[in-house]
N, C-alpha and C positions, 0 to 999 in steps of 0.2 A: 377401889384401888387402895393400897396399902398405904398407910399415913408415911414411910419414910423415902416410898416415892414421891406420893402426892408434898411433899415438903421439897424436893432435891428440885420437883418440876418450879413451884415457887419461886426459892432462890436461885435455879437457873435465870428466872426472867426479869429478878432483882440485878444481878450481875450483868445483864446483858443492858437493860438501859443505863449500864454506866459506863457502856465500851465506847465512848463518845472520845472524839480531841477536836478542841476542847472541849472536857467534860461539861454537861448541862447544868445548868443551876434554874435554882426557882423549888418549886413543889412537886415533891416524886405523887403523881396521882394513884396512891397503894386500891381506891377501890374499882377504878380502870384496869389494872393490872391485876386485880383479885379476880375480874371477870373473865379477862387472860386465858389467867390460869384455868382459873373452873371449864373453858370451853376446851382447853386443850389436854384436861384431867377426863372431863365427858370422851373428847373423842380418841381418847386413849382405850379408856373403858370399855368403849364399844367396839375398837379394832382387835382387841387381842382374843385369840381364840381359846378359846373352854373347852380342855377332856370332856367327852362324854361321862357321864359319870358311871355308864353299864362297863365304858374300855379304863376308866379309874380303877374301878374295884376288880376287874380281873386281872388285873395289872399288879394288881398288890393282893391277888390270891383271896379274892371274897367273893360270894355269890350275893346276887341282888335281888330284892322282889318290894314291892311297893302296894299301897292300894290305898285309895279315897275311901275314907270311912265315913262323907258325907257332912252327918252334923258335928262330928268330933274331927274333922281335918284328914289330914296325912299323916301315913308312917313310912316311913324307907327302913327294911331289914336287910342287913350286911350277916352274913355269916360265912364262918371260913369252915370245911370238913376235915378233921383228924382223926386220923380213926376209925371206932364206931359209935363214938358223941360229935356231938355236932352242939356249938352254942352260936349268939347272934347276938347283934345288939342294934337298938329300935330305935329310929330319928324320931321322932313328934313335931308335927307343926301346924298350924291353920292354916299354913299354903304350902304348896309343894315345893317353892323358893325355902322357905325356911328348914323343912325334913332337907331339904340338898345341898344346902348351905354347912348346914349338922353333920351329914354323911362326908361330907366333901374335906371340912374340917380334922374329923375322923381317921377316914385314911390318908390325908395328907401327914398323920404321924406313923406311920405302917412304911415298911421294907417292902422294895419292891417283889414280889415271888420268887424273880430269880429264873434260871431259865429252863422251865418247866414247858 
């Protein structure tokens, strides 16, 4: 989850133990409340849904292909066709979380195609 959400969810829960009248006094327990957080930063994380990453890149006009190269991990290849050159460019990772985390990062700076 993005640090400046996972921060806004924090100081939401700081704010809110002080919507009291009257307000409470004594010791704010910060790692009761850090636990909070974290469970509601977890199941945040796990509700929201994830493009597929084959409807990402055609979505922003790229063709996908992948393959387990075993002892040397994964690659995820993006390439877009112009023409009659064609270039790509290659994710690396020792899991397939990593090459998609890479690719995903990637086209999340790309234009969508447009309405092709």
């Amino acid at each position: 989850m993005k640090d400046e959400i996972r921060e806004k969810i924090f100081t939401a829960i700081g704010e809110a133990s002080m919507c009291w009248e009257p307000r409470p006094t004594g010791v704010f327990d910060s790692t009761a409340a850090q636990k909070i957080g974290e469970r509601l930063v977890a199941a945040l994380a796990s509700a929201v849904e994830v493009e597929p990453l084959a409807c990402l890149a055609d979505r922003k006009g790229q063709h996908i292909g992948w393959t387990n190269l075993t002892k040397k991990g994964w690659v995820i290849v993006l390439s877009e066709l112009k023409g009659p050159s064609q270039y790509g460019y290659d994710f690396w990772g020792d899991t397939y979380a990593e090459c998609e985390a890479s690719a995903r990062e990637f086209l999340a700076g790309l234009p969508d195609k447009g309405g092709e």
